[in-house]
C-alpha positions, -999 to +999 in steps of 0.1 A: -033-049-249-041-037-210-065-017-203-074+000-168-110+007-154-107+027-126-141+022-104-157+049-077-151+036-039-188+029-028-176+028+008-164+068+007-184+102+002-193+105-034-175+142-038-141+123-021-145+094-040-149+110-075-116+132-066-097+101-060-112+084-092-102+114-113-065+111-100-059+077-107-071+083-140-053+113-150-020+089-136-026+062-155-039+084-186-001+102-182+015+066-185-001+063-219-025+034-209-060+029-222-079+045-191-119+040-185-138+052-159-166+031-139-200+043-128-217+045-101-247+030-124-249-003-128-264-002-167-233+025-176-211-007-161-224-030-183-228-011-215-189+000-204-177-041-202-196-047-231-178-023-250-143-033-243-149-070-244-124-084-222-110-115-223-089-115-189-098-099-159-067-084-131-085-073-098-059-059-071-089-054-044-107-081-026-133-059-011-163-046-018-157-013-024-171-008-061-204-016-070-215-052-071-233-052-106-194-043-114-181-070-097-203-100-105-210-091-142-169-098-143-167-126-119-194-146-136-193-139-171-149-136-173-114-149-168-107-135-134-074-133-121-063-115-085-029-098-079-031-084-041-029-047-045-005-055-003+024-078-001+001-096+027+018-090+058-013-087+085-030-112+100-066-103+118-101-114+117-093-153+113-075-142+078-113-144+063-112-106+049-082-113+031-084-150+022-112-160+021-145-139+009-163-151-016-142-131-043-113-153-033-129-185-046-144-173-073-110-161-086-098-180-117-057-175-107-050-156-073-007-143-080+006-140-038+029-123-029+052-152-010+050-189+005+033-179+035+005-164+018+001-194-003+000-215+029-031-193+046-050-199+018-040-233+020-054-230+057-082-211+058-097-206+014-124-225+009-108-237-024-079-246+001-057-223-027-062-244-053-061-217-073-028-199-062+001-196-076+035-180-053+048-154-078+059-124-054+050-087-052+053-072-084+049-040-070+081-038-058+096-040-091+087-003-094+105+005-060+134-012-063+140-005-099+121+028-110+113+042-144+139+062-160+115+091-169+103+095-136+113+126-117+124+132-079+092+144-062+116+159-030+112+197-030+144+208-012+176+193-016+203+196+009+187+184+037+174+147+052+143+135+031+119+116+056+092+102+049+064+095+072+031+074+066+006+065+092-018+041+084-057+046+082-067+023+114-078+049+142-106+037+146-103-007+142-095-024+174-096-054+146-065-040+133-049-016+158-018-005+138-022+033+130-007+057+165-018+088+143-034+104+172-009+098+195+017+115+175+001+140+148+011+168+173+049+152+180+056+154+141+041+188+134+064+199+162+094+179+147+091+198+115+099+230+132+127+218+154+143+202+127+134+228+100+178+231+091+180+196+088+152+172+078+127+181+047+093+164+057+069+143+032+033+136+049+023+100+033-007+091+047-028+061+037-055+072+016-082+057+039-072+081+069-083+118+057-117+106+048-114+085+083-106+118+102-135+135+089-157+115+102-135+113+141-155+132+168-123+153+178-113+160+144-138+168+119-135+186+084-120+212+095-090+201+117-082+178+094-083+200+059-057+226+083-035+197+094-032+180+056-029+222+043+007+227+071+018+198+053+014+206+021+028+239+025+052+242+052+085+253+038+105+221+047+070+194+047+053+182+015+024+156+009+024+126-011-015+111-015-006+093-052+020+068-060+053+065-040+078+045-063+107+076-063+094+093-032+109+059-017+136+057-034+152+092-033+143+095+008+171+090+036+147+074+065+107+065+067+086+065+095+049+048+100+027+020+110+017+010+076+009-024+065+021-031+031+046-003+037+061-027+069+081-047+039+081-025+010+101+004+026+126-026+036+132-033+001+144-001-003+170-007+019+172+025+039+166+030+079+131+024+088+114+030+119+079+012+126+057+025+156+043+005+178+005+008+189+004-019+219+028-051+230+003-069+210+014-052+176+028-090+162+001-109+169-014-091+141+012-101+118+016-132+101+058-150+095+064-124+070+053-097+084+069-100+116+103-110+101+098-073+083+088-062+117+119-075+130+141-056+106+128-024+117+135-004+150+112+000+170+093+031+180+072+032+215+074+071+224+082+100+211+116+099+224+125+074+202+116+092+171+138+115+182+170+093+185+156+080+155+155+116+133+189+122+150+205+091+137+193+096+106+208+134+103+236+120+118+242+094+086+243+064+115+221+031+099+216+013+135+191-013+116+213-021+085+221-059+092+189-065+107+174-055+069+195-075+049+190-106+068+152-098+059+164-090+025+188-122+022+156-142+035+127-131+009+144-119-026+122-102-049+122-129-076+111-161-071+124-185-089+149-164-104+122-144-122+106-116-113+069-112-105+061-101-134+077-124-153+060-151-133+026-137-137+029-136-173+047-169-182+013-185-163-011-169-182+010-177-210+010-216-200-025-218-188-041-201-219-023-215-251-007-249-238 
């Protein structure tokens, strides 16, 4: 019987982060689930786990973003699991943010996403991933196979659907992914030129607006007008919530995304991923640079170009590149899907 507390982001502005927190609710509250919210208090947090008396725990974030009464009153006193809410592709800062915090080892059961996950905890985990199991992303499960009540989020039909999705990292020379100010201008001018052609969807990491309010040559302001053109141009949209069938029913994505580098491949449709220096796969680990591999590659705004013409054009320069990628990490592992996999452990572990 799942249930889904959805904490506030401590790192963010209250007012942003109690927008966000009212989303996912009103998401997961549309899906039927059993929907709490967490405080910002830590006596509300404990009165609220009280209440609900869990008996296992699923986090899908590593770090600390939600209060730490929150946290630790689950950690300690809980069956804790860990399902990465990323299919893991980076590599930066010795792998310690992502592999080993202290939430890592305290984890009862951490679920990765493939074999090369497995193996940096192996590395670098204090617990040298004793306590992970290779299961695969079940978040592809949603992109790949969909939900037969879901509808087509595309405005327009008729034209190219393209997606783009810049990642949140303008201002990390730790991780040096995101070119968004190199090329917000290029695709705001892109949707005018091809306005006959291409219909626009805006996905940016939800990290980046809050990001941009805070740059020095950006500001509320700039950034409010830029995210309101693409919300209301007449061939752009915006996506800030979940992406399942906005994947699906596109032609072509372009971004510098991290989770996104494999997801979109999964999808199966041309993919461009820009680069930010010659450096870009170092911050990669195997499986993310065999999904860098599979994409073409982006180093100016010229190629964007030939990309969007390709794409218009209905030429997929990149298709036996993907499914070599594709051919190389299947979604199930061991025949079964994550999901599967997940449960059958818990299953195993719990009443064997």
């Amino acid at each position: 019987s799942p249930c889904i507390i959805v904490a506030p982001d401590t790192k963010n502005s209250p007012e942003w982060s109690r927008i966000e927190q009212n989303e996912a609710f009103k998401s997961f509250s549309e899906k039927g689930y059993e929907v709490y919210l967490g405080s910002l208090k830590d006596d509300e947090n404990r009165v609220l786990i009280q209440g609900i008396g869990p008996d296992i725990i699923i986090f899908n974030n590593p770090h600390d973003r939600v209060r730490p009464s929150l946290r630790e009153c689950l950690l300690e006193d809980y069956i804790s699991c860990y399902i990465p809410y990323h299919i893991e592709v980076g590599n930066y800062g010795g792998n310690l943010p992502q592999y080993n915090q202290v939430f890592h080892n305290a984890i009862w059961k951490i679920f990765s996403p493939h074999a090369v996950s497995k193996n940096t905890y192996n590395q670098v985990a204090d617990r040298k991933g004793k306590n992970v199991i290779v299961a695969g992303y079940p978040g592809l499960e949603a992109i790949i196979y969909g939900d037969k009540s879901e509808h087509d989020p595309w405005k327009k039909r008729g034209l190219k659907r393209i997606i783009w999705a810049p990642h949140h990292s303008i201002d990390m020379p730790s991780l040096p992914y995101s070119n968004f100010l190199r090329y917000a201008e290029i695709f705001r001018e892109a949707v005018d030129k091809y306005s006959d052609e291409v219909q626009w969807c805006f996905k940016p990491h939800p990290l980046l607006k809050p990001k941009l309010f805070k740059h020095s040559d950006w500001g509320h302001a700039r950034t409010e007008e830029y995210f309101d053109f693409w919300e209301n141009h007449t061939n752009t949209q915006i996506e800030q919530g979940e992406y399942h069938s906005l994947f699906r029913n596109s032609d072509a994505m372009v971004h510098d995304s991290g989770s996104f580098l494999a997801e979109y491949i999964y999808v199966n449709k041309p993919v461009m991923y820009l680069w930010s220096s010659e450096q870009l796969p170092d911050f990669f680990n195997q499986f993310g640079n065999e999904a860098l591999d599979a994409c073409q590659r982006g180093n100016n705004a010229t190629n964007i170009h030939e990309f969007i013409s390709s794409v218009i054009e209905g030429r997929d320069i990149g298709r036996l590149a993907r499914q070599a990628f594709l051919e190389n990490n299947p979604v199930k592992v061991s025949g079964m899907l994550p999901s599967e996999r997940i449960v059958l452990e818990l299953k195993r572990e719990i009443f064997e």
